[in-house]
N, C-alpha and C positions, 0 to 999 in steps of 0.2 A: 504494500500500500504506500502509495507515495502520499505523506501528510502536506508538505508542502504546497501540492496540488489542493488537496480539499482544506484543509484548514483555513478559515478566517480569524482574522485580530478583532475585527469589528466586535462590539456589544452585544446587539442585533442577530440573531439569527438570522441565517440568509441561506438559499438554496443555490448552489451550483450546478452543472448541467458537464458532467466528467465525460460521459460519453455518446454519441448518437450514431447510430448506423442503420442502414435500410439493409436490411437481409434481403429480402425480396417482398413482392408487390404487395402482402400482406403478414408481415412481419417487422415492425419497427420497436427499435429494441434502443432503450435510454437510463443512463448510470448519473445518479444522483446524489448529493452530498447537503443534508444541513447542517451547520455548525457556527456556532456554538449553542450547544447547548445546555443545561444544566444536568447532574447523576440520574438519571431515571426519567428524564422525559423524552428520552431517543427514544426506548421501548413503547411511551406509551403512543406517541406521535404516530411510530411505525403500525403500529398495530390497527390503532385508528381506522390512519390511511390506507393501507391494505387491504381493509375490507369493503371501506369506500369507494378504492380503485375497480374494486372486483364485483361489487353490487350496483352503486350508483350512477354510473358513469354514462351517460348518455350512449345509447346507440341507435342504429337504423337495420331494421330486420323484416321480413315480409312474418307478418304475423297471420295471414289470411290465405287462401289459396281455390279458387272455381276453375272444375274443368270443364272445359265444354262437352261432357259425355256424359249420357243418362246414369250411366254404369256407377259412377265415380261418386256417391256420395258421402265418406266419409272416407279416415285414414286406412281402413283395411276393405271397403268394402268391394275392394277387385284388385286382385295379387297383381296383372297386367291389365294394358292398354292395349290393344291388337294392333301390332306393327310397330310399339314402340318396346326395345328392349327391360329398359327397367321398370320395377313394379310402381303404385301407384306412391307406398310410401317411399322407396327410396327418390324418386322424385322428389317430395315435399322434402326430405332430407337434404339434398341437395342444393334445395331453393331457399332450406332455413340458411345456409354455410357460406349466402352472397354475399360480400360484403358493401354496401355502401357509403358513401358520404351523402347527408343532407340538410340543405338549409334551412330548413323549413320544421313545424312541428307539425303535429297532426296526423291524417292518415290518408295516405297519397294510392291514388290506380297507377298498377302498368300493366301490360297485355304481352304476351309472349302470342304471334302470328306467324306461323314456320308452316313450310310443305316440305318432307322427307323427302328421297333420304338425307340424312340431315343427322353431323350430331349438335347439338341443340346447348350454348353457350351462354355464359352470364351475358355476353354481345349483343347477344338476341331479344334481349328485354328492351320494350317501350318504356320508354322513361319520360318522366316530367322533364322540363329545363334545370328543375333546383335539384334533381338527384342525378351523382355519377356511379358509374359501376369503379370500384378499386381496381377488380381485375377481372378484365373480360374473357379472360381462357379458363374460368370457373365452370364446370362439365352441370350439365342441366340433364340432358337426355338425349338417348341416342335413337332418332326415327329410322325403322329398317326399311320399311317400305313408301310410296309414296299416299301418305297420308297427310293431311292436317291435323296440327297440335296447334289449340286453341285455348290459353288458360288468360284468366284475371287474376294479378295479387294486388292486394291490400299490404301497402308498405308501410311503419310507421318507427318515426324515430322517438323514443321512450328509454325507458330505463327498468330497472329490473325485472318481474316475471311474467307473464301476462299466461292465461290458459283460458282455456275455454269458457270455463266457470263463472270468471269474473269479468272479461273482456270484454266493453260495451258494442263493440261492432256486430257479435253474435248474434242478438236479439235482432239487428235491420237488415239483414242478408242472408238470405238463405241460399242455401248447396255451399255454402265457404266452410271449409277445411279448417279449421285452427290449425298452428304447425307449433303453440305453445311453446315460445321462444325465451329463452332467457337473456335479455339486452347485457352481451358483454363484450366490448370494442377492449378492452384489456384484459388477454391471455391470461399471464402470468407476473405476481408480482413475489421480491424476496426482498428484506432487509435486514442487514444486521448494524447491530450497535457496536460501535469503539469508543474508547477514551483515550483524552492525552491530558499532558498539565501543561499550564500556562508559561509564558517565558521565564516567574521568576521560579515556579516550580511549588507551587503552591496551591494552583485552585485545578478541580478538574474538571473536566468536560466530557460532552458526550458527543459525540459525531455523529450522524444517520448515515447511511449508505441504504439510497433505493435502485432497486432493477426493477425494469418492467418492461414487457413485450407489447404490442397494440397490435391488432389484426390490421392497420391501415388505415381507418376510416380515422381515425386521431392520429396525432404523434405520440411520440410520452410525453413532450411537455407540455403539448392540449390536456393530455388526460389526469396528469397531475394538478394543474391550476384548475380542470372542474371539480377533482375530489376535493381540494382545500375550498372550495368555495362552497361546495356540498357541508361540509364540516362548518362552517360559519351558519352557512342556514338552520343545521340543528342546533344549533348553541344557542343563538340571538335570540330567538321566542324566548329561550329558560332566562335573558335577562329583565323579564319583566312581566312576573308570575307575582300573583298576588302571594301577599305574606298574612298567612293566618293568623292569632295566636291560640292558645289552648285551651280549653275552657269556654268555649265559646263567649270569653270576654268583648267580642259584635267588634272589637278592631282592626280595622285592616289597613296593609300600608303594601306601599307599589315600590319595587324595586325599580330604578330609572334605567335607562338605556343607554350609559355612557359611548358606549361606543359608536354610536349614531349621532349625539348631541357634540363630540367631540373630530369628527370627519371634519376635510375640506370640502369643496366645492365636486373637486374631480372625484374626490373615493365615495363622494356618497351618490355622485352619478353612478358608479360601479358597483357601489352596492345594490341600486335598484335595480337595476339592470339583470343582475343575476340570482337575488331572491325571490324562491318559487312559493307558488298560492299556497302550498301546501302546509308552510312556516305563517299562516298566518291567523292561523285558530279559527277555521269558517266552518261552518257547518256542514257538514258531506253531500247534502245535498246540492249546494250552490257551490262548493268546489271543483264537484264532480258535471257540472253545466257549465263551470268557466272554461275545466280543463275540454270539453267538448267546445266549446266554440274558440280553439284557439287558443286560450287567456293561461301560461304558464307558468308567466316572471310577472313579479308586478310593473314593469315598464312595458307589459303589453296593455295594460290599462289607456294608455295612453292613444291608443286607437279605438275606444269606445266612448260613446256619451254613456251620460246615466241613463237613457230611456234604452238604449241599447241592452241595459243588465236586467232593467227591468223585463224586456221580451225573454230571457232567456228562462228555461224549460227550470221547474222547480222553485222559481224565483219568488220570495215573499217579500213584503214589504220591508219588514222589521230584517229581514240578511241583506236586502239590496243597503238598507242604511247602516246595518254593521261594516258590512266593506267598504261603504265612501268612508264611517267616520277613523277608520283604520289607515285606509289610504289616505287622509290628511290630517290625522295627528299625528305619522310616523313617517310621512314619505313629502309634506307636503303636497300632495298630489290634488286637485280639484277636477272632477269630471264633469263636462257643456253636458248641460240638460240635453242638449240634442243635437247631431250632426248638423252643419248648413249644408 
């Protein structure tokens, strides 16, 4: 280990960026260093992140799948396709394993339109403009004869587990496949902890060292700065949870939110920006209509009026004004009664 390379003098913990390299078109692999830090908070830092890395992280997956064939209604209900080599589920296999990048949230159509023979490519997918394939030589299916392959996917870019069960698309579409995907754009992550002492030989410290793989669709150090921003969003609610006392003495006192009263101009655009509805104590049902029309960060507010929240599905009076009065005691945020 060369300390000299990762070691900082600075106060301040800071993250370095030791190594980057592209393996190939879906493997990108990044060596990371924080330090300084104090005995025991490498571990817990690591740990944290690591499962942040590997749960939260944004990805883009076809979660849905219609095939144009009577036959084909669910994951096993026809071992083959007539004329096309692999079965119906390795198919869907295949289609969960694409990887892409997208700008966008929500949940986007593409249409795979092929006549065999033909073997049948990530290439081959219709795409929106805002989604790219990583890697287009991704094996889809191989047609033997000359037939038509006709399928619909429902792409969506999300984060952790989505199945059948709970996935809202299920209920509006019927013949779609779930392929119950689990959003993870970061492979594998390791880190271990070191110490050293300071120049006079006195204090110690603790070092991090992270590795992490990405399938593509991220770098590692896109997917690094979403996990640490992931990690803010759960924290920030718990700084301003009412304080009970015991005995139901009826007193109560509000812990404040320094660290939003204490930002600049630039970090608290940044903050908005990337804190999701989900940190914001709403009711499941009006969170679960924002996340349907779009509404993920609270800076996406900023493209609705209020009569806009009011149409949305679930919507009461008394949650439409929990969320304005959230949005501007925390965020200054004020929503136009109405679009011009």
């Amino acid at each position: 280990m060369d300390w000299n390379k990762v070691k900082t003098s600075d106060s301040l913990p800071q993250w370095k960026c030791l190594e980057y390299r592209v393996e190939s078109k879906r493997s990108h692999y990044g060596r990371f260093s924080l330090s300084p830090l104090l005995r025991g908070q490498g571990g817990t830092i690591g740990s944290a992140l690591r499962r942040t890395l590997l749960r939260d992280v944004e990805g883009t997956n076809v979660t849905h799948v219609k095939f144009f064939n009577k036959r084909v209604k669910h994951l096993f209900s026809s071992s083959t396709i007539l004329g096309i080599e692999e079965s119906v589920h390795d198919i869907i296999m295949n289609l969960r394993e694409i990887v892409f990048r997208c700008e966008l949230h929500g949940i986007h159509k593409a249409y795979i339109y092929t006549v065999g023979p033909k073997n049948v490519t990530a290439q081959d997918i219709i795409l929106p403009p805002f989604i790219q394939i990583v890697d287009g030589t991704q094996h889809i299916a191989s047609i033997t004869k000359p037939i038509h392959l006709h399928v619909t996917l429902k792409i969506e870019k999300n984060w952790g587990e989505t199945t059948e069960s709970i996935h809202p698309i299920t209920k509006y579409f019927t013949r779609y496949i779930p392929t119950e995907i689990f959003y993870m754009p970061v492979r594998s992550v390791t880190y271990n902890v070191y110490f050293y002492k300071d120049e006079y030989d006195i204090h110690i410290y603790d070092i991090l060292i992270f590795e992490l793989w990405t399938n593509g669709e991220l770098t590692p150090k896109e997917a690094l700065y979403e996990a640490c921003w992931r990690l803010i969003d759960l924290i920030i609610p718990l700084l301003d949870v009412p304080l009970l006392h015991v005995e139901g003495s009826g007193v109560k006192e509000s812990i404040p939110l320094p660290i939003v009263s204490n930002m600049n101009r630039t970090q608290e655009d940044l903050f908005v920006q990337h804190l999701f509805i989900d940190q914001l104590g709403l009711p499941s049902k009006i969170s679960k209509s924002l996340r349907e029309s779009h509404i993920y960060r609270v800076s996406d507010f900023m493209n609705y009026s209020q009569q806009d929240l009011k149409n949305l599905e679930y919507s009461k009076k008394e949650s439409i004004e929990q969320t304005l009065e959230i949005l501007h005691k925390y965020f200054g945020i004020n929503l136009t009664l109405r679009k011009d």
